[in-house]
C-alpha positions in Angstrom: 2.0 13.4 15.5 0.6 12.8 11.9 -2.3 10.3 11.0 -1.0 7.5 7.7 -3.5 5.5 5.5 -0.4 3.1 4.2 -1.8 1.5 1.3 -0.6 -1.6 -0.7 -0.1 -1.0 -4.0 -1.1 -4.2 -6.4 -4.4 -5.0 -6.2 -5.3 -2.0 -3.9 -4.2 1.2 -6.4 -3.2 -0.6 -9.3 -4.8 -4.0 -11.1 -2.6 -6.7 -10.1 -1.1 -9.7 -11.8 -0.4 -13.1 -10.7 2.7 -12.1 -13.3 3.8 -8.8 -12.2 2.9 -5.1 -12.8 5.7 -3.6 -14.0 5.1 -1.9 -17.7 3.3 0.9 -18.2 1.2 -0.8 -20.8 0.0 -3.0 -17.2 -0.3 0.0 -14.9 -3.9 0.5 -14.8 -4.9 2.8 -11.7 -7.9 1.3 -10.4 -11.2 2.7 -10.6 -11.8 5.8 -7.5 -8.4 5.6 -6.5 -7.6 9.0 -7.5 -10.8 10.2 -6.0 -9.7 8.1 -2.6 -6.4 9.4 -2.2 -7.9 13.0 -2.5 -10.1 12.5 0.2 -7.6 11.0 2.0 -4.8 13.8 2.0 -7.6 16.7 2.3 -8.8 14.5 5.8 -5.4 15.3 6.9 -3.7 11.6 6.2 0.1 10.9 5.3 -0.2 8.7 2.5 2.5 5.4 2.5 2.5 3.0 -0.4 4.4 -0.5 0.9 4.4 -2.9 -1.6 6.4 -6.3 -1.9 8.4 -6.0 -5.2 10.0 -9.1 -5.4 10.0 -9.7 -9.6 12.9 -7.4 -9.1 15.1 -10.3 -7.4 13.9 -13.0 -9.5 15.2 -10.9 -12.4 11.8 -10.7 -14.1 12.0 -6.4 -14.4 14.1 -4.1 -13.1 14.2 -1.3 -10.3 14.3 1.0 -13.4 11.0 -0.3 -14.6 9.5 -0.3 -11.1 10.5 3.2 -11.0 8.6 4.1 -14.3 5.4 2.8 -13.1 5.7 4.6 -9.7 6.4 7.9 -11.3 3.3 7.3 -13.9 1.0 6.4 -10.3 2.3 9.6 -8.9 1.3 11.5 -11.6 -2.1 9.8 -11.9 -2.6 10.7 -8.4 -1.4 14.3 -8.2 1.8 13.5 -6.7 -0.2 13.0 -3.4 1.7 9.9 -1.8 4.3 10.8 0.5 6.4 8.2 0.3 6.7 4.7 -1.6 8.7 2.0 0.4 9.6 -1.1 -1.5 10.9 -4.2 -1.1 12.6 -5.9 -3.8 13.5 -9.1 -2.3 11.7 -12.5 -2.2 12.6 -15.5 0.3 14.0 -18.0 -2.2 16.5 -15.3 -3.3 17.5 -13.2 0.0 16.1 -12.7 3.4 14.5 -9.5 3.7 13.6 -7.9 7.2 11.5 -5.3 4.6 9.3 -8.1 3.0 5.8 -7.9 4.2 4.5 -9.5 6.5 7.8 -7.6 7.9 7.2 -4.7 9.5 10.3 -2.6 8.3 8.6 -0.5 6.0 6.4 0.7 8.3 8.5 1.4 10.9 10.9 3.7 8.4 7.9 5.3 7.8 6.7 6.0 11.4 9.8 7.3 12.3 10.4 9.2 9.2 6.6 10.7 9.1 6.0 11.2 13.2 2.9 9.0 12.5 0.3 8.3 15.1 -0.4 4.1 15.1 -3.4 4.6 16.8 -4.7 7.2 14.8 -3.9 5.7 11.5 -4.4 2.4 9.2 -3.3 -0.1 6.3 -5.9 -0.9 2.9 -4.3 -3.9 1.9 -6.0 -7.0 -0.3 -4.0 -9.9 0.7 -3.2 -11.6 4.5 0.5 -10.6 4.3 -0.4 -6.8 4.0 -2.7 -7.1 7.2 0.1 -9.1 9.1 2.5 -6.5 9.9 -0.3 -3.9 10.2 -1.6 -5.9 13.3 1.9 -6.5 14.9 2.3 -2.4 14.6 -1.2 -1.9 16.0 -3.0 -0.5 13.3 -6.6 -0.3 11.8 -6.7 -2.6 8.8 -9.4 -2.7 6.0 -8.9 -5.4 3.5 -9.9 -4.9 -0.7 -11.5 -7.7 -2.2 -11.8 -9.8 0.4 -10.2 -13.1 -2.2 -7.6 -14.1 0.5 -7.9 -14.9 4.2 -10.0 -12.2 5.6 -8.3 -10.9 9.5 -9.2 -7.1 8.8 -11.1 -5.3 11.0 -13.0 -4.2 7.6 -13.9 -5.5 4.2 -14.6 -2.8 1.6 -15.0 -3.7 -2.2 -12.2 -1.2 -3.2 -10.0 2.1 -2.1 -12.6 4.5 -2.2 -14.9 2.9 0.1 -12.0 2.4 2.1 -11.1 5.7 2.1 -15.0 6.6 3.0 -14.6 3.7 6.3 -11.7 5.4 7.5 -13.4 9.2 7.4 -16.5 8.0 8.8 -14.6 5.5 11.7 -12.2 8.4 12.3 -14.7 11.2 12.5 
């Protein structure tokens, strides 16, 4: 079985915006994320971006554009990410079982990847990111620490995420 950091994506890899990320011209990678992900894929770690992409049902940009800005993190990031699962859905517009603080996206990925729950974690910055992690049982760290704090750990950002999970995993 395989170990997974699943990460969030805005506000946890890229800067995020109470008004959407979705041009490159608003794709900022955040500072030591590159450097994160790198530890975290030479430790051994699947790497799982879930990420709630609901501007794409409220018609504010489109799968397209979403697209663009994942290609552009991959590349940023030395196409180390496994897999990106998103969902494009919000409540007001359609019922989503792959919505966080749904657990769908995980669960395609631990069946896809093999992955270890107990073995493996979520970096997420808001409550709805740590939700589904708990109901699947794994580790959570939580990025700047704004909303609700229920993670096992704070951190101020990825890296030192990334440097909590090496040191709590061995």
């Amino acid at each position: 079985m395989n170990k997974c950091v699943f990460l969030d994506r805005d506000g946890v890899i890229n800067k995020d915006y109470v008004d959407y990320a979705y041009s490159l011209d608003r794709f900022t990678i955040l500072k030591g994320v590159p450097e994160a992900v790198t530890l975290l894929k030479e430790a051994g770690y699947v790497l799982v971006v879930v990420t709630n992409q609901s501007g794409i049902a409220k018609g504010v940009y489109t799968r397209a554009q979403m697209q663009e800005c994942h290609d552009y993190m991959q590349a940023e990031l030395n196409h180390q990410i496994d897999k990106i699962y998103y969902a494009p859905g919000h409540e007001t517009y359609s019922e989503s079982l792959m919505r966080k603080p749904n657990t769908l996206m995980f669960e395609r990925a631990v069946a896809k990847f093999n992955i270890d729950l107990s073995q493996s974690w979520m970096v997420g910055d808001k409550k709805r990111d740590l939700i589904p992690a708990i109901k699947m049982g794994l580790k959570t760290i939580q990025v700047d620490g704004h909303d609700d704090q229920m993670a096992d750990f704070v951190e101020p950002d990825l890296l030192a995420a990334a440097r909590r999970i090496l040191m709590e995993n061995g």
